[in-house]
N, C-alpha and C positions, 0 to 999 in steps of 0.2 A: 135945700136939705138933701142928704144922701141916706137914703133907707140901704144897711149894711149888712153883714152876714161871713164867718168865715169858716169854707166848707172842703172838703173834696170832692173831686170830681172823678166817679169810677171809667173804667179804660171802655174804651169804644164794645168790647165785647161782654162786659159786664150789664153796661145800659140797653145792647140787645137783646139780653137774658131778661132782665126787667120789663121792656118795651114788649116781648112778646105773651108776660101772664097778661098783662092788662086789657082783661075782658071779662064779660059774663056778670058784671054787677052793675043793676039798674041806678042809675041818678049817680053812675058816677064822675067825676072829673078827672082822667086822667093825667099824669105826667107828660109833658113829651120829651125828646131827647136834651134838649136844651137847660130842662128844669132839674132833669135830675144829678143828687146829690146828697151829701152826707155831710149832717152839718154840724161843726163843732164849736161857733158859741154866735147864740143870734143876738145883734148888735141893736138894731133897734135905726130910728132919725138921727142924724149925726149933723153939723153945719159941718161948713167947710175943713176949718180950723182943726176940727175934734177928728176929720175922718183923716186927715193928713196925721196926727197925731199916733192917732190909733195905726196907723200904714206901718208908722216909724218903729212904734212898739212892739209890734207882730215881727217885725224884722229881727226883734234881738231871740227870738226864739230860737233853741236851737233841739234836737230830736235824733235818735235813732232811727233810720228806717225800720218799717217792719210790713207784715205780710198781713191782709184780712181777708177774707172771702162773705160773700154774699149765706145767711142762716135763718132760715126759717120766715116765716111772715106773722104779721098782725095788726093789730089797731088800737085807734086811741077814740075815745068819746068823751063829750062834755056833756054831763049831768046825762048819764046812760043813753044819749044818741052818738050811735059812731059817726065821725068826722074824719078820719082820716086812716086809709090805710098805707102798711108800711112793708116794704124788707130789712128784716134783721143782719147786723154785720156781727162778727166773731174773728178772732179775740176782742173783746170788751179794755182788758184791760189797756193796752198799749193806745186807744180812743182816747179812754178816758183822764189818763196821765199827759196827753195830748191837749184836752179840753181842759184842764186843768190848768196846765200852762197859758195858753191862748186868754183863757179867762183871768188869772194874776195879767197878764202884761195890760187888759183892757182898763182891768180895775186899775192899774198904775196910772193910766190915762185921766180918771177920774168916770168914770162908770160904775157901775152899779153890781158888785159881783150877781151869778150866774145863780135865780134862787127854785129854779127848777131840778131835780133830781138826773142827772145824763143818759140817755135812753140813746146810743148809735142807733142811725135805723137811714133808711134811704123811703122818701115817701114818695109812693107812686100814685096814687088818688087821693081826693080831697073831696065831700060830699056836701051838700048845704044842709039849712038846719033841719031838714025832716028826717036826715040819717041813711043809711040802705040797709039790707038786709047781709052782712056778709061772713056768715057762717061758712057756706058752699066755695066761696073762695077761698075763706082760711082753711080749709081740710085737703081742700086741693093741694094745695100750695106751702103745707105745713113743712113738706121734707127739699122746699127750695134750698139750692145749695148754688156756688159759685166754685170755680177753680180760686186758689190764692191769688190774691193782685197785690204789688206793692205799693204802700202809702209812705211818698217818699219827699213832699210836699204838700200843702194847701195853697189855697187861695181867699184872698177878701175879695166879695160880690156884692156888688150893689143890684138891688130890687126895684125893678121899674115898673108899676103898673100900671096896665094899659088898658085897652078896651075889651082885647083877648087876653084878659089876664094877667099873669106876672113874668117876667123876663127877665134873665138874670146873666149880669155882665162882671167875668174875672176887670177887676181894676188893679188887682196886685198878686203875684206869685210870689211863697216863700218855699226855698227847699230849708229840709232838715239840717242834717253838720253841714256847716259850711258855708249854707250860701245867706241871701236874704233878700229883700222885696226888689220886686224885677219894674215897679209904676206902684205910683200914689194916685189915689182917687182924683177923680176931676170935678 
């Protein structure tokens, strides 16, 4: 089975931006460089078969490039314990007309459309179920901003979980006009 995922991946100087808040909050789990990412439609166990499928489908995508930067921060909690904090990306929309797309072509596959609301966000902690406290990082961190980077492709990742956590490997690039999947899953 291939645990799948299909995200971008900010430029070397965005993730050092990132890489550098990541402190001052007890119990938490950081990001590391490797992990971060902006994910536009979580796939879920896939066999073989489905993820070769899904590879093919992704490929007939085709997009505008456009510009996003790194906005603001926050978090998500289940049943009022935070779980996870995030960096926010802006523009919204051009993501989201993105995740849109991504998500029709999965669904062509026979998947299950996308029944969560699309929140872009790049997550750089992850907390267990006792929660943290993170007030004092979201005030700090409220007016996080990025220069624009261009998102002028994605990639399908497969999730490998290991001892130290989860690891995550591009198995396929697609650019925007023009191009299309550069490898299918293994």
């Amino acid at each position: 089975m291939h645990r799948l995922f299909v995200a971008i991946r900010p430029p070397a100087p965005v993730r050092s931006l990132l890489l550098a808040l990541m402190t001052g909050v007890n119990g938490a789990r950081w990001q590391d460089d490797d992990q971060l990412h902006l994910t536009l439609r979580f796939i879920g166990e896939v066999d073989r078969h489905r993820a070769n499928d899904i590879a093919d489908a992704l490929s007939t995508i085709r997009f505008a490039p456009f510009d996003i930067a790194l906005s603001g921060v926050g978090s998500f909690d289940r049943k009022g314990v935070v779980d996870t904090l995030w960096a926010g990306v802006q523009p919204r929309d051009p993501l989201a007309a993105l995740h849109r797309k991504i998500d029709r072509a999965c669904v062509s596959v026979g998947l299950e459309p996308e029944g969560r609301a699309y929140l872009p966000h790049v997550t750089v902690a992850r907390f267990g179920r006792s929660g943290a406290m993170v007030d004092g990082f979201l005030a700090v961190h409220a007016g996080l901003s990025s220069p624009p980077f261009p998102v002028e492709g994605f990639s399908l990742f497969e999730s490998r979980i290991g001892h130290e956590g989860a690891r995550y490997e591009a198995v396929a690039d697609y650019a925007g006009l023009g191009g299309g999947g550069a490898a299918t899953p293994t």
